[in-house]
N, C-alpha and C positions, 0 to 999 in steps of 0.2 A: 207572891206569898206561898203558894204551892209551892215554889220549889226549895223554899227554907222549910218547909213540914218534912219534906223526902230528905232530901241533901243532912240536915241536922238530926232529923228526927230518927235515922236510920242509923247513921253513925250514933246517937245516945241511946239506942236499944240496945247497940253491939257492945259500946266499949265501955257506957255509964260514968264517965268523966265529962267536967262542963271544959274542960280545958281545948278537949277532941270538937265537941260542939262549936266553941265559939272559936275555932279554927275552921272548922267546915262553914260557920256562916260569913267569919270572914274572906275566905276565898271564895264563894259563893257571890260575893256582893263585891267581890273587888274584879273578878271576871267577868261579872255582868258589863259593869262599868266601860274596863276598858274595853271591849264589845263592841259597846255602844261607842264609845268616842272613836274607836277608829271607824264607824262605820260614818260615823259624820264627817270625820275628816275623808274619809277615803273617798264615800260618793260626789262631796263637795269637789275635788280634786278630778275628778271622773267626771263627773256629768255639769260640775258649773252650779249646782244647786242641793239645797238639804232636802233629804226625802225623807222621812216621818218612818215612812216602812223598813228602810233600809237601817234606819239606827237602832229599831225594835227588833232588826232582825238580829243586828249584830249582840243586842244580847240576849236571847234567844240562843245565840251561835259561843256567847261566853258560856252561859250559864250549862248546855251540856256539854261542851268543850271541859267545863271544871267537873262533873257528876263524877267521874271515876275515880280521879285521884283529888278532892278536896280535902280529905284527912289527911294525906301524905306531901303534900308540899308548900312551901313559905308563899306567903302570897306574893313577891316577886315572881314563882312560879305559875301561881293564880294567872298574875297579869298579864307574861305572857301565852299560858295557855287561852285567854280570851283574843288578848290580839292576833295571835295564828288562826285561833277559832273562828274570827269574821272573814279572814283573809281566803281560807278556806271554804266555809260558806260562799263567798263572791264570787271568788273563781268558777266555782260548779256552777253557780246559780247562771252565771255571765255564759258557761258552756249551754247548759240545759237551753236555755233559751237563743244559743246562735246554732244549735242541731234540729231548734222547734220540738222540744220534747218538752209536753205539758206537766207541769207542774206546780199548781196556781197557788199552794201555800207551802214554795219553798221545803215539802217535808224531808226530801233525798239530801238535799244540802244541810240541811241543819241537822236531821237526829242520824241520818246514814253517815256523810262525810265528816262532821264535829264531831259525830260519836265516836267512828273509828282514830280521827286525830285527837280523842280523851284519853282512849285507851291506850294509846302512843303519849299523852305526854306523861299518863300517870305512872308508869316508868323508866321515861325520861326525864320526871324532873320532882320527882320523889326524893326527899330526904330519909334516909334510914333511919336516922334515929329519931323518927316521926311514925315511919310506917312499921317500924319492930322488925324488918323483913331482911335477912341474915344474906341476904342472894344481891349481890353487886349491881350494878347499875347495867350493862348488858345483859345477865341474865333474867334481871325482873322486862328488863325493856321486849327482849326476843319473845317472852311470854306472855307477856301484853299485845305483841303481836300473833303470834298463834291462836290466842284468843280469840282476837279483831274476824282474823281471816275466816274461823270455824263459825262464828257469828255470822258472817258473811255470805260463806258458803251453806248454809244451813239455811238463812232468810233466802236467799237466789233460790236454791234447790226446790223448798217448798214452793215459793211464789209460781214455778217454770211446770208443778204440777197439777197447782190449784188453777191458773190459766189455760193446760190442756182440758183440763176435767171440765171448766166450762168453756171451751171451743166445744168439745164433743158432746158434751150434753145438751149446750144449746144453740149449735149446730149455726153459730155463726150469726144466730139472730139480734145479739144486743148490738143495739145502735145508736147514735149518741144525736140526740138532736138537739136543740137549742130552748131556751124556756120560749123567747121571742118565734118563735116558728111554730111550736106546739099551741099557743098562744092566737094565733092569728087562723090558722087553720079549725078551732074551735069557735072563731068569731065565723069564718065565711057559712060554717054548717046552720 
């Protein structure tokens, strides 16, 4: 429901037409979808079985896949900015975890890697005379990337300072132990 508040609700602040609205809630809701169903078929075809998680992810993986360009494209492009959107999600998700690089609610794949594949399709699959925007189809798309990348490079940069600052402030101390250990070492005291 959150993301018909954001998605809809942002676009009727801006542009005050229900027309713009119930085109952002329908690509919103038709990316979710196909999300989700490729995530069913996909795992099903993968792993032999339906995993619950995996098809919540995939629209999880629609739904910010459509956040940048849902004002600006038909929902054929909705659909498959969602089905790229799981496909990409998987892939990561499937890397992340064959390098053992934790990350136990999926966040890098779905709002890092979908977000950057959003902002790639919201100028690949933009119609003009939807989005008002007078700049061809490479031009909007090169600048949707330049965008992606400074986003990119701006979240990496700060994360790469906020991590030295606490190496050196805390001088190496945080350490990550388990609830199950913490837990047991309070029983033997």
């Amino acid at each position: 429901v959150g993301w018909y508040g954001f998605n809809c609700g942002s676009v009727g602040a801006i542009v005050h037409t229900v027309d713009s609205v119930a085109r952002v809630a329908l690509n919103t809701t038709v990316s979710a979808i196909v999300g989700a169903l490729a995530g069913a078929v996909a795992v099903y075809v993968h792993r032999g079985i339906f995993i619950v998680d995996v098809v919540l992810m995939g629209i999880l993986a629609g739904l910010v896949s459509v956040t940048a360009g849902a004002p600006y494209m038909a929902a054929w492009g909705a659909a498959i900015c969602g089905f790229v959107g799981f496909f990409v999600y998987y892939a990561v998700d499937l890397l992340l975890q064959r390098f053992e690089i934790d990350d136990p609610v999926s966040a890098f794949p779905i709002h890092g890697c979908c977000g950057f594949w959003g902002l790639l399709a919201a100028g690949l699959l933009q119609f003009p005379s939807l989005s008002g925007a007078p700049k061809p189809y490479g031009v909007q798309l090169l600048m949707q990337l330049i965008g992606g990348l400074i986003i990119a490079a701006w979240s990496l940069g700060l994360a790469i300072v906020c991590f030295l600052v606490i190496k050196k402030t805390l001088r190496g101390s945080i350490r990550l132990v388990n609830a199950e250990h913490e837990f047991m070492e309070e029983e033997e005291e």
